[in-house]
C-alpha positions as CSV (number, residue, x, y, z in Angstrom):
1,X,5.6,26.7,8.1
2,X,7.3,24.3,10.0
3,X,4.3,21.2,9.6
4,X,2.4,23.0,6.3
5,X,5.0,23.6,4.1
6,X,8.2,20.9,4.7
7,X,7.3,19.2,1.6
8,X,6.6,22.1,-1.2
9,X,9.6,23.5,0.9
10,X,12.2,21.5,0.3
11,X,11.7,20.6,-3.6
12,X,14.4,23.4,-4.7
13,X,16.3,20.6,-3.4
14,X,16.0,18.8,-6.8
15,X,13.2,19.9,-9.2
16,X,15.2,22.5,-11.2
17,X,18.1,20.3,-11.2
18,X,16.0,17.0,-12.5
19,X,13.9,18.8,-14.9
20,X,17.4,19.5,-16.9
21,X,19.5,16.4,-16.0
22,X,16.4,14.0,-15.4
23,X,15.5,11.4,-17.6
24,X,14.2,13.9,-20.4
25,X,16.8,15.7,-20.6
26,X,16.8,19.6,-21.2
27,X,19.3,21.3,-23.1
28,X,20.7,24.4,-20.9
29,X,19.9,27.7,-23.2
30,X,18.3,30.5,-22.5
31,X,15.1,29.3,-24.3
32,X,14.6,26.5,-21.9
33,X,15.7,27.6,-18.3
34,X,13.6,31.0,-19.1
35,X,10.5,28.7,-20.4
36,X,11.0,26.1,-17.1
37,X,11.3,29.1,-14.3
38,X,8.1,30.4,-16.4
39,X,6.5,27.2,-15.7
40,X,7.1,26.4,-12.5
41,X,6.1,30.0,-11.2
42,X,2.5,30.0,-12.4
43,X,2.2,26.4,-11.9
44,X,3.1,27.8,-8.2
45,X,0.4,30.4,-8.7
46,X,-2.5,28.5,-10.8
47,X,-2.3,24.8,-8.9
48,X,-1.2,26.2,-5.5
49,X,-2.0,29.9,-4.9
50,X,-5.6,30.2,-7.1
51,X,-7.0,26.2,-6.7
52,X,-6.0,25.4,-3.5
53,X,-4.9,28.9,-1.1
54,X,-7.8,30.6,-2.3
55,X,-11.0,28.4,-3.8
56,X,-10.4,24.8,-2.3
57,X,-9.4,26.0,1.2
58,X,-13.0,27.8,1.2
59,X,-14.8,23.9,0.9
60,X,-13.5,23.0,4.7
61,X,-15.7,20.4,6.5
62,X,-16.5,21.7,9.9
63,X,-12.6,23.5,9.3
64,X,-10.9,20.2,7.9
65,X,-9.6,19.7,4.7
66,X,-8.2,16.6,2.5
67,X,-10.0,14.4,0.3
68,X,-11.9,12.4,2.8
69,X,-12.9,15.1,4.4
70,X,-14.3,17.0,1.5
71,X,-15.7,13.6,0.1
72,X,-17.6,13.5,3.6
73,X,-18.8,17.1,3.4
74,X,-20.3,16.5,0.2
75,X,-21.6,13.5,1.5
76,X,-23.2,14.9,4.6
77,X,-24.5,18.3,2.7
78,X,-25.9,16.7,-0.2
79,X,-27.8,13.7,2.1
80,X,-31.2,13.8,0.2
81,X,-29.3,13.1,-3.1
82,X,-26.7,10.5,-1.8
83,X,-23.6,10.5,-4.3
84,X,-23.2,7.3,-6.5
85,X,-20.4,5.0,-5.6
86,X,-18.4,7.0,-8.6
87,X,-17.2,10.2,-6.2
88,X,-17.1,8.1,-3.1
89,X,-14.6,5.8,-4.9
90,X,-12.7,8.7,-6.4
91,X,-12.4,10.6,-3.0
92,X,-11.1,7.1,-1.4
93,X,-8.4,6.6,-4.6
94,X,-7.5,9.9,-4.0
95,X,-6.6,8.5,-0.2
96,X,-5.2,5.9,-1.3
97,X,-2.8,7.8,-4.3
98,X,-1.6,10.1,-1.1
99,X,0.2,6.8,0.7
100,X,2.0,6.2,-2.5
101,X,2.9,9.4,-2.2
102,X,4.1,9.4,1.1
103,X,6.5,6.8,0.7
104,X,8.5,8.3,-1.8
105,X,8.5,12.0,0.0
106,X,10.4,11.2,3.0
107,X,13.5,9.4,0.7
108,X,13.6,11.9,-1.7
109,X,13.7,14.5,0.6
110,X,16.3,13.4,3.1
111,X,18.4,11.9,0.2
112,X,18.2,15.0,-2.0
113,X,19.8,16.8,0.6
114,X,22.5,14.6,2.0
115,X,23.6,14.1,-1.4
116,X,25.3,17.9,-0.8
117,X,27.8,15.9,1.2
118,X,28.7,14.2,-2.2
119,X,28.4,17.6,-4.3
120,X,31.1,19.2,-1.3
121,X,33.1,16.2,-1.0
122,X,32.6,14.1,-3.9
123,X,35.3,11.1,-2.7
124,X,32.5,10.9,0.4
125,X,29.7,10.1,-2.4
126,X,29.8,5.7,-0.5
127,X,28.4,7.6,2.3
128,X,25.3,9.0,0.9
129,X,22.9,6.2,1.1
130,X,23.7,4.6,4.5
131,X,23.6,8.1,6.4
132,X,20.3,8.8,4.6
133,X,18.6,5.3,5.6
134,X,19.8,5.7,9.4
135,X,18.7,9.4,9.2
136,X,15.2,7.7,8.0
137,X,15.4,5.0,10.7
138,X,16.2,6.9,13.5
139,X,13.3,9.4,12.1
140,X,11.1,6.4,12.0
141,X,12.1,4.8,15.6
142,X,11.1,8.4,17.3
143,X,7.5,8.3,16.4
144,X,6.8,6.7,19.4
145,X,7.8,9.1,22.0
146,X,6.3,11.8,19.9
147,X,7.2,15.1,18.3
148,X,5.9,17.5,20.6
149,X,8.7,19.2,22.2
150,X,11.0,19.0,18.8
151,X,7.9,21.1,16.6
152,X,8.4,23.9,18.6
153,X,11.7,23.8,17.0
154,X,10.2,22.9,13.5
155,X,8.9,26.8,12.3
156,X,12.1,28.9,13.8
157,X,14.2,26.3,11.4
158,X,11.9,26.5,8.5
159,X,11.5,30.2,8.8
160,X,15.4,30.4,8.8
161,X,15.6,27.9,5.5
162,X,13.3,29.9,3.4
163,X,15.1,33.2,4.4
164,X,18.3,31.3,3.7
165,X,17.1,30.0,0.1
166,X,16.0,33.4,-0.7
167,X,19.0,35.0,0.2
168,X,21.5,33.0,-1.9
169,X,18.6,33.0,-4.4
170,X,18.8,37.3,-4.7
171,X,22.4,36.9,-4.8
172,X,22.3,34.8,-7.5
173,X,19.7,37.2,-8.9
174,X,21.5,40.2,-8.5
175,X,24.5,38.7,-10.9
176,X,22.5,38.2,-13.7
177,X,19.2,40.3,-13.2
178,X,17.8,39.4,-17.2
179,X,16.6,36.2,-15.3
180,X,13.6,38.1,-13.6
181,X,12.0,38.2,-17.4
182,X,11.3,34.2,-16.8
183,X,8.4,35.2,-14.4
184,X,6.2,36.3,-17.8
185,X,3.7,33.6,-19.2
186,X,5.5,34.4,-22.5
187,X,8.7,32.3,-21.7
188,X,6.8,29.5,-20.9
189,X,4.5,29.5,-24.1
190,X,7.9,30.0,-26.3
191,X,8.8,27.2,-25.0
192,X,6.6,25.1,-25.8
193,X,5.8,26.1,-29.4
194,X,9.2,26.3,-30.3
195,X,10.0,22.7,-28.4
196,X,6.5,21.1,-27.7
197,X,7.5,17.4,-27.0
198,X,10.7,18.4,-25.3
199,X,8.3,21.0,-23.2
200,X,5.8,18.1,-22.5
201,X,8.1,15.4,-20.9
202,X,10.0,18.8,-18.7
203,X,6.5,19.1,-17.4
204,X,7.2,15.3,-15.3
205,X,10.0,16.8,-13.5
206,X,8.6,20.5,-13.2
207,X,5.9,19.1,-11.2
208,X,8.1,18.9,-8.2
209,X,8.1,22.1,-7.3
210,X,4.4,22.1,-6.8
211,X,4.3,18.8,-5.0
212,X,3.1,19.2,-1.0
213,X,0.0,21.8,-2.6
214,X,-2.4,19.3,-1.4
215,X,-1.0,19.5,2.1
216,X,-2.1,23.0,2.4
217,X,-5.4,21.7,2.1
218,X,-5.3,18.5,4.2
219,X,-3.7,20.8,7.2
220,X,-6.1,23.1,7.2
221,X,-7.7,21.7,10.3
222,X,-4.6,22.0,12.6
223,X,-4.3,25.6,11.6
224,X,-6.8,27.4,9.8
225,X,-6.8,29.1,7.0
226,X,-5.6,32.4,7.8
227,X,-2.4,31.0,9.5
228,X,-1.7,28.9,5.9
229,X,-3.0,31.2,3.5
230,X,-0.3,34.7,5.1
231,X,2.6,32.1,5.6
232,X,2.5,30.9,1.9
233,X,1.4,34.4,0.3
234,X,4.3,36.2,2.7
235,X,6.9,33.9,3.1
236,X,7.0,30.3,1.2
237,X,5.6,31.6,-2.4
238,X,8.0,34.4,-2.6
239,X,11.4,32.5,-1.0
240,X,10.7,29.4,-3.2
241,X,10.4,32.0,-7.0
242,X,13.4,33.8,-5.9
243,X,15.7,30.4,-4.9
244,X,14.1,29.0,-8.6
245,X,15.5,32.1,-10.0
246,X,18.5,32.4,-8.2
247,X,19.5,28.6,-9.5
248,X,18.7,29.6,-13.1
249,X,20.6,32.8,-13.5
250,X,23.3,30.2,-12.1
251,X,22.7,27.9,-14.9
252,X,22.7,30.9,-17.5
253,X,26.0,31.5,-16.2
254,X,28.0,28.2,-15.3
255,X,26.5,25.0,-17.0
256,X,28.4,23.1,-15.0
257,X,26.5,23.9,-11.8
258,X,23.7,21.5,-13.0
259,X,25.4,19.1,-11.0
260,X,23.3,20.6,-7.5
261,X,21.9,24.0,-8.4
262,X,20.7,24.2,-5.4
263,X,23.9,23.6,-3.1
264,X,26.5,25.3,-5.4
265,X,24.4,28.9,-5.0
266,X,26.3,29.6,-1.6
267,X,29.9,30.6,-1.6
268,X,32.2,28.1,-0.3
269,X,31.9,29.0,3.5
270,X,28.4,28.6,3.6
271,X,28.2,25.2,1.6
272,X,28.2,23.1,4.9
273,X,26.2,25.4,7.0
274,X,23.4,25.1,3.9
275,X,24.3,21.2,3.4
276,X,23.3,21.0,7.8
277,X,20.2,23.6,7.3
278,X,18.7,21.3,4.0
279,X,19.0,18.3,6.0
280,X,17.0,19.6,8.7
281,X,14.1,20.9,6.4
282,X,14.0,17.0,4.4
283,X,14.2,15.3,8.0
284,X,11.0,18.3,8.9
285,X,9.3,17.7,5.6
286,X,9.5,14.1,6.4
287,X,7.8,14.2,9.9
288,X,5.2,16.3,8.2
289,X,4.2,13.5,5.6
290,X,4.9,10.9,8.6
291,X,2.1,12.8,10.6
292,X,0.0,13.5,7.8
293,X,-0.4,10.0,7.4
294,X,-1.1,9.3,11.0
295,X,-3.6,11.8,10.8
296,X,-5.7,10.5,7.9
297,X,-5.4,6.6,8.6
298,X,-7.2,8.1,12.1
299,X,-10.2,9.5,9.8
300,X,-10.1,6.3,7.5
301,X,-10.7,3.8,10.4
302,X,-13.1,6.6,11.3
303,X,-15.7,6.6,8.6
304,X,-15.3,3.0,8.0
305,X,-12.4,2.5,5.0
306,X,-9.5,1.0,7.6
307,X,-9.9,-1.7,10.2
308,X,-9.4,-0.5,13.6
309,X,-5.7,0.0,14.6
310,X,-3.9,0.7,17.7
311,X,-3.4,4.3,18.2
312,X,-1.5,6.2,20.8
313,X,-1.5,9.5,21.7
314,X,2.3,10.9,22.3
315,X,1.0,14.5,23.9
316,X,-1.8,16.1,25.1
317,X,-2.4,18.7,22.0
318,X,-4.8,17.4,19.2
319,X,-3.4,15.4,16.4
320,X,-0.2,14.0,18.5
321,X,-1.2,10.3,17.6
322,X,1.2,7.4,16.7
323,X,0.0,4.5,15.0
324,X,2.8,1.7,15.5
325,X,1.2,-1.0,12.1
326,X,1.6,2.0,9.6
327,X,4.7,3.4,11.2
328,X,6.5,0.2,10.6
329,X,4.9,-0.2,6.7
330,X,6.5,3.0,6.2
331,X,9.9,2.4,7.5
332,X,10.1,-0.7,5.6
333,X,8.5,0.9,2.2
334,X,10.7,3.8,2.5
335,X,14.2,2.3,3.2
336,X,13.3,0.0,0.3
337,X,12.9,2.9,-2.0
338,X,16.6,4.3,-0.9
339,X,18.1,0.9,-1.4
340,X,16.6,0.2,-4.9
341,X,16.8,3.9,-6.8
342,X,19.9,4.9,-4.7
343,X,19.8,8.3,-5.9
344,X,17.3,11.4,-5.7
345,X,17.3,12.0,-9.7
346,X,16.1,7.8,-10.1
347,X,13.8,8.6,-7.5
348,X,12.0,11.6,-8.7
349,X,11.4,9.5,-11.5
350,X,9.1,8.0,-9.4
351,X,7.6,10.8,-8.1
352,X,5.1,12.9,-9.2
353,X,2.6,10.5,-10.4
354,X,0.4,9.7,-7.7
355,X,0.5,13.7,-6.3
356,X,-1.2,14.7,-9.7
357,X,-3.4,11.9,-9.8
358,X,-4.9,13.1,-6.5
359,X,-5.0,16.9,-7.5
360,X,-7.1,15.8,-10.8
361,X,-9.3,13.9,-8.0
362,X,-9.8,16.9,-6.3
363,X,-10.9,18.7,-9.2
364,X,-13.7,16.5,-9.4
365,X,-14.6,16.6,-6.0
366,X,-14.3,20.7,-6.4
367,X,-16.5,20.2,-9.2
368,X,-19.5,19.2,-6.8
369,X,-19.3,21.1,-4.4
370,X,-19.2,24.3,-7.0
371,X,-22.5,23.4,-8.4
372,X,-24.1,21.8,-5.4
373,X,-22.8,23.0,-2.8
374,X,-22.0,26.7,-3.4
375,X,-24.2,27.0,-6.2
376,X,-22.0,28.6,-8.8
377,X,-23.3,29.5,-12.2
378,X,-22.1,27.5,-15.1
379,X,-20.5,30.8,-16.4
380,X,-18.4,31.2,-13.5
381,X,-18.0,27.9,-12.5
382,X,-17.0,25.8,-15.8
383,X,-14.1,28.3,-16.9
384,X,-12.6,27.8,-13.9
385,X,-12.7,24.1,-13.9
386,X,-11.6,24.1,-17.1
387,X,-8.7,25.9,-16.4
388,X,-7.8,23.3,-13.4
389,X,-8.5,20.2,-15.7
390,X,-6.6,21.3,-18.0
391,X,-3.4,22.0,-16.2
392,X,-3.7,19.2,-13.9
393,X,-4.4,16.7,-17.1
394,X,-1.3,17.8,-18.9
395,X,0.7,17.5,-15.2
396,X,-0.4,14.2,-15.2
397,X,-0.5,12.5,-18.3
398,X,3.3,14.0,-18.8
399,X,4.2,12.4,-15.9
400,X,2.5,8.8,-16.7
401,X,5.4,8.7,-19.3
402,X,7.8,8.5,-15.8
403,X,6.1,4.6,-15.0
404,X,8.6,2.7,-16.7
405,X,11.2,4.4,-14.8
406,X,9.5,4.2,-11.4
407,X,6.4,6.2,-11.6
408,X,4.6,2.1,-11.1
409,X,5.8,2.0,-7.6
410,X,3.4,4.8,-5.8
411,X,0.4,3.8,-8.6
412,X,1.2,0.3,-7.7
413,X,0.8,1.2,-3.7
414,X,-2.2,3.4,-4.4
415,X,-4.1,-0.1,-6.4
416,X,-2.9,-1.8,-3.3
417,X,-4.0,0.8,-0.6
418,X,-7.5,1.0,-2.9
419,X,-8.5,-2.8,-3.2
420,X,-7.8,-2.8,0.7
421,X,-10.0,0.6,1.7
422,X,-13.3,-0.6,-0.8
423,X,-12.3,-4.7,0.6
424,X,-12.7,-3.4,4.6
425,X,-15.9,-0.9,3.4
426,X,-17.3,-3.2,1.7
427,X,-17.2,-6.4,4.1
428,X,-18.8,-4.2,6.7
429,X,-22.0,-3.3,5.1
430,X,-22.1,-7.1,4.0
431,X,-21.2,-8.0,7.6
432,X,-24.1,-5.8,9.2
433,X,-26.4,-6.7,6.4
434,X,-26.1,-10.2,7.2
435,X,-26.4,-9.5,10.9
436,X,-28.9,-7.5,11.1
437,X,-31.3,-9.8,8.4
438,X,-30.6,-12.7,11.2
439,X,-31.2,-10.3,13.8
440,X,-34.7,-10.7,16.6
441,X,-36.3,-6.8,17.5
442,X,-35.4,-5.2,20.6
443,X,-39.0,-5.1,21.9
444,X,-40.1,-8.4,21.3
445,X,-36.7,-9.9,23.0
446,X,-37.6,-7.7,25.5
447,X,-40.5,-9.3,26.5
448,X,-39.6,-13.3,26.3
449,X,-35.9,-12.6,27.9
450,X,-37.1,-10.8,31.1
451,X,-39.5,-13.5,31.8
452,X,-37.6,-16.8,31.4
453,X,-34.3,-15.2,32.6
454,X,-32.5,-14.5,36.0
455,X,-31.8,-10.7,36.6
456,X,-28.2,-10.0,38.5
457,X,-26.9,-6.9,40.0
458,X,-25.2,-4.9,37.9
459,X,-25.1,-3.2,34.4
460,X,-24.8,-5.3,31.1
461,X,-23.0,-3.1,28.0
462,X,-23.5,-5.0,24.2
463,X,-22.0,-3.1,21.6
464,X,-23.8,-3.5,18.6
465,X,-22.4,-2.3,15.3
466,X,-26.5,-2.1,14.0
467,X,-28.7,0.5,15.6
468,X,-31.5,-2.0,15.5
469,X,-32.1,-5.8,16.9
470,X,-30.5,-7.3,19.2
471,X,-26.4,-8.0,18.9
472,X,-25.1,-11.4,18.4
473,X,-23.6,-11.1,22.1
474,X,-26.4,-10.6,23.7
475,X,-28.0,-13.9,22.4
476,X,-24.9,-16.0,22.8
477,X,-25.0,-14.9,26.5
478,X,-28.5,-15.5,26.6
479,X,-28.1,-19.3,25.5
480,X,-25.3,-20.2,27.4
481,X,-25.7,-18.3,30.6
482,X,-29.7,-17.6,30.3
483,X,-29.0,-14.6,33.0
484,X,-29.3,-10.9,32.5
485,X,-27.9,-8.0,34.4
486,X,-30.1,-5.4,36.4
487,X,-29.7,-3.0,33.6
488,X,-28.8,-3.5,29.8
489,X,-27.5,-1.4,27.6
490,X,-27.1,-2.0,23.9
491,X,-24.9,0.6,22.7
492,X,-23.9,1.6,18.9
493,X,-20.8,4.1,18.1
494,X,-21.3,5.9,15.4
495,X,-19.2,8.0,13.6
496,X,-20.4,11.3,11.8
497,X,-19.3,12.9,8.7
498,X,-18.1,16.0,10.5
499,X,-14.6,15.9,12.7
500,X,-16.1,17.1,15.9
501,X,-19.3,16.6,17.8
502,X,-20.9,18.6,20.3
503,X,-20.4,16.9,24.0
504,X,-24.1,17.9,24.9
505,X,-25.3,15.9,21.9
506,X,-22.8,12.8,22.2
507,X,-25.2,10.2,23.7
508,X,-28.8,9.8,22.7
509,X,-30.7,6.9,24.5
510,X,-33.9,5.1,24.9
511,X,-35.8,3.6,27.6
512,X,-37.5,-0.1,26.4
513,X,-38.4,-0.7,29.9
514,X,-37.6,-4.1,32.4
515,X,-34.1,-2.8,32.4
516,X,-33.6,-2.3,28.7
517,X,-31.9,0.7,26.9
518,X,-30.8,1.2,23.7
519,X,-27.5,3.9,23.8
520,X,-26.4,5.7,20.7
521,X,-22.8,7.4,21.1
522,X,-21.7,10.3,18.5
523,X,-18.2,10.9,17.8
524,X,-16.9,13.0,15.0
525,X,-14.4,11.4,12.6
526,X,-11.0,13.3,14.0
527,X,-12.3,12.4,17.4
528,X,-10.8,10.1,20.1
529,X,-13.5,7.0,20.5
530,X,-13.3,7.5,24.8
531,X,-16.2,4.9,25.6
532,X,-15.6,5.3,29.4
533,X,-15.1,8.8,29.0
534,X,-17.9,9.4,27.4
535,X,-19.7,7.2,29.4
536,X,-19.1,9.0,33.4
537,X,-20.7,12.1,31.8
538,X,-23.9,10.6,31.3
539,X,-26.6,8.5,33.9
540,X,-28.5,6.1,32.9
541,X,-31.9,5.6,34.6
542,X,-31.2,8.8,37.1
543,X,-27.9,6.6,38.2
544,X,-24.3,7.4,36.9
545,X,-22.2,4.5,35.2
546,X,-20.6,2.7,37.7
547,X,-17.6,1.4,35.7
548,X,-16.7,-1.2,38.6
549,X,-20.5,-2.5,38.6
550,X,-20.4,-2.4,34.6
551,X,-19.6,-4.9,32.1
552,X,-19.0,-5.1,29.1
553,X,-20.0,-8.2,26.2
554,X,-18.6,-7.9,22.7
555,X,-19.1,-9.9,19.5
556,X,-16.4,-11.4,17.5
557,X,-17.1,-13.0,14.2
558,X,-15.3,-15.4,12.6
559,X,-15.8,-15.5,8.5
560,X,-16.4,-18.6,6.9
561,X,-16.0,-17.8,2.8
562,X,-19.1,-18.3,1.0
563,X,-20.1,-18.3,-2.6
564,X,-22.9,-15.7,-2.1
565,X,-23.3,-13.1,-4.5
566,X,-21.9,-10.1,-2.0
567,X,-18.1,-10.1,-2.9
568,X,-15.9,-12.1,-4.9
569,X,-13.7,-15.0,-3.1
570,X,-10.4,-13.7,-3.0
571,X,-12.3,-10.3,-1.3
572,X,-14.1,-12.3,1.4
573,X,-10.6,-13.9,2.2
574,X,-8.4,-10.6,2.3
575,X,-12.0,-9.0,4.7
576,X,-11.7,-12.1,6.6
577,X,-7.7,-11.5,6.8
578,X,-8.4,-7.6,7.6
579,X,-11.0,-8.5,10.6
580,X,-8.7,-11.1,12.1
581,X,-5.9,-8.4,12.6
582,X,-7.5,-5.4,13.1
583,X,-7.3,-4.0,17.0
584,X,-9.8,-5.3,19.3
585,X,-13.1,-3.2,20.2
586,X,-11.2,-3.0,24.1
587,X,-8.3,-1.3,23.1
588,X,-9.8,0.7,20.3
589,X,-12.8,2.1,22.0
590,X,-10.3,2.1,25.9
591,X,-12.8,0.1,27.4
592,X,-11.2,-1.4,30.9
593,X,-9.4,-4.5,30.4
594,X,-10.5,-6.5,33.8
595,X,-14.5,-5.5,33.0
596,X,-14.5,-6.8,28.7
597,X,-15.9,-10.4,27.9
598,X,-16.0,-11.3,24.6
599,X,-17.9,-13.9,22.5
600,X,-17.3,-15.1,19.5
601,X,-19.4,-16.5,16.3
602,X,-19.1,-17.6,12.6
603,X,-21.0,-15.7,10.0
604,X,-21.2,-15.9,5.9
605,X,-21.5,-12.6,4.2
């Protein structure tokens, strides 16, 4: 609860309230806050509970979830028909949609519920904004010395917020019982053939309460699915329907409270306590996204869509990584957005956008795997997507009327976060096209090098990004030095569509003979790249790796833009800016500093 559901969790901060006051504004009868409760509970139940808690949660890769994991499951399952470049680049916008998402999640959490301060105390309104951008940057600033010992801390809070939200919500409840009618489908479809347009636009802001679904999915592998599916069935699902229908018997009965629904449920001797308990669930909701984008910039660089980046592990459990270049993107993105919408309500008008664009994505990706993975029958199977398509279409092309007013910035960041993921992908298998087309066999260098060479003690490791021919490194020392170590080792890492491999089938080599191996290393794509470690569990030649007798020769190329036909200009410049400032091969793969030579090259692609 504490990791899973911050997000979903905390959007009775503002949905109800913004799907009334918002930009399309609501009038406050019975017809409407009866049709908007209707909607938001079997949106909670058709996009959350029946898509993603019970049929997407089944289409785990090795027990991960998120869109590049399911786009690498369908991928790796369906290898004899390889997928054209249409669902690869769908499952990667769908990536690149969540960042614009996660920029807006942690300011409109945090600020929805600091803005209680001004709600309680309205003369302290001036103080809104600058505790909410210190909250963010001390939030921010903490990343580095990890989260560890504070998540223990995260679910005893969480559990205590949605008991606390469903509380005031059956108090509420309890006053004006009619309420409890709103959870029929009728409401909902009375709605919107007595006030269709009116209905439609309501349908950008009713989104909110659904927003975070997607995280079910993508958490899966911290989990499981047990653990996600009883805390959102038992706990989350019910607490979050009763506090929506707590705040609309509210409405029903005091107009005015459209001001915060949320915050004036309590009486007045709870309002700060609930004002210090909200704060906590943004600030946890936030760490959540914070994380969740740690987590799946580790399984871009992974599979080959982000250049490699420092990343530090803050604790020994799995998944407690802190990457310092996307920390500090998102600190600066995110006070931005506080300092330019200054308020929650501008900045759900921003938000929304880029979460439905991704759960439209994953419809399609669902669609594959349904008919070629699972193989459902069309009769089962198209119904259901149907159903999906349709919900998600109308959640998403109500809130592309929201771009004017905001809804650009996330799109904008996902075109941005796109063009760079295809740019990087792209320049590689250009990159080890080239390479490898310039590149001399293993066995004939074989031969030539060990007889016009001198042999030194010691063993020779040139990483090679091709598992053929002979690295660029490997030449250059060749020329220039024209000596080669006892032993040499050509090793290539490569990285497999499932997030864990098997230790006993990490390292595959072969023998060339006069000293010559050829090293293939297997890492799954949520694991740690340990060269060394990987390394002292293996021998080569019946003798264990000697890291002290060991060196290690890496290639580093230099792009000179071309006018060949493989990418446009401005894309070989942005690649070429991408490989200059991605982390070096040392750090990335922990290789030890004191035993890494490195030689560089210029290449055209």
């Amino acid at each position: 609860m504490g990791v899973v559901f911050g997000d979903i969790g905390t959007s009775p901060l503002y949905a109800l309230r913004d799907t009334f006051a918002g930009r399309h504004r609501l009038p406050l009868d019975s017809l409407h806050i009866h049709g908007i409760v209707s909607l938001m509970f079997w949106s909670m139940l058709i996009m959350v509970t029946f898509k993603y808690v019970i049929i997407l949660m089944r289409a785990d890769n090795k027990g991960e979830g998120g869109s590049l994991a399911l786009l690498a499951l369908i991928n790796r399952e369906t290898a004899e028909r390889r997928w054209g470049r249409g669902v690869i680049l769908l499952g990667v916008f769908a990536t690149a949609l969540f960042y614009g998402d996660a920029m807006i999640t942690p300011a409109v959490s945090v600020m929805g519920a600091i803005e209680g301060v001004a709600i309680y105390r309205p003369e302290m309104r001036f103080m809104v904004v600058p505790l909410v951008v210190l909250i963010l940057i001390a939030l921010f600033l903490s990343q580095s010395r990890g989260t560890a010992r504070l998540a223990t801390f995260f679910g005893p809070i969480m559990l205590a917020y949605f008991g606390t939200i469903a509380v005031l919500g059956v108090a509420s409840v309890a006053v004006h019982p009619q309420v409890l009618a709103a959870l029929s489908p009728h409401f909902a479809v009375v709605m919107f053939a007595t006030d269709p347009w009116r209905g439609f636009l309501a349908m950008g802001a009713a989104v909110l309460a659904v927003t975070g679904a997607e995280a079910l999915y993508a958490d899966m592998g911290h989990f499981g699915r047990i653990p996600i599916r009883l805390s959102w069935l038992a706990v989350v699902l019910p607490a979050l329907v009763l506090n929506y229908l707590g705040q609309a018997a509210l409405l029903l009965r005091q107009h005015e409270a459209l001001a915060s629904p949320f915050f004036l449920l309590a009486p007045h001797w709870f309002q700060w306590p609930l004002l210090i308990l909200a704060s906590l669930a943004a600030i946890i909701a936030s760490q959540a996204v914070i994380s969740g984008v740690f987590s799946v910039t580790q399984q871009a660089i992974q599979l080959g869509f982000i250049p490699r980046m420092t990343i530090r592990h803050t604790s020994l459990a799995a998944g407690q990584i802190y990457i310092p270049a996307i920390n500090t993107a998102l600190l600066v993105a995110v006070v931005l957005l506080v300092l330019v919408f200054q308020r929650s309500t501008n900045l759900t008008a921003a938000y929304g956008v880029a979460v439905t664009g991704a759960m439209l994505i994953d419809n399609v990706l669902l669609a594959v795997v349904l008919f070629r993975l699972w193989h459902w029958k069309p009769i089962f199977a198209v119904p259901l997507l149907a159903l999906f398509f349709a919900v998600d279409g109308l959640y998403l092309a109500a809130n592309l009327t929201k771009v004017p007013d905001g809804g650009w910035v996330p799109l904008l960041m996902g075109v941005v976060v796109f063009i760079l993921l295809t740019t990087w992908s792209r320049g590689r298998a250009l990159l080890r096209q080239t390479m490898s087309a310039s590149g001399i066999p293993l066995e004939v260098f074989t031969k030539s090098a060990h007889s016009s060479a001198i042999r030194v003690p010691g063993t020779a490791v040139f990483m090679a990004s091709a598992a053929a021919g002979v690295p660029s490194a490997l030449l250059h020392n060749m020329k220039h030095n024209k000596v080669l170590h006892e032993r040499i080792v050509l090793m290539t890492i490569q990285i497999e569509d499932t997030p864990f491999v098997d230790p006993a089938t990490r390292a595959v080599i072969k023998e060339f003979g006069n000293g010559f191996y050829r090293l293939k290393l297997r890492f799954g794509f949520l694991e740690e790249t340990d060269v060394p470690g990987a390394l002292k569990l293996m021998t080569l030649g019946g003798e264990p790796f000697d890291m002290m007798r060991t060196s290690f020769f890496l290639s580093r190329q230099t792009l000179l833009p071309s006018d060949k036909p493989g990418m446009a200009l401005w894309r070989e410049k942005l690649f070429s800016w991408m490989l200059r400032n991605s982390a070096s091969a040392m750090e990335f793969f922990r290789l030890p500093t004191n035993r890494v030579v490195e030689l560089g090259s210029q290449i055209k692609i």
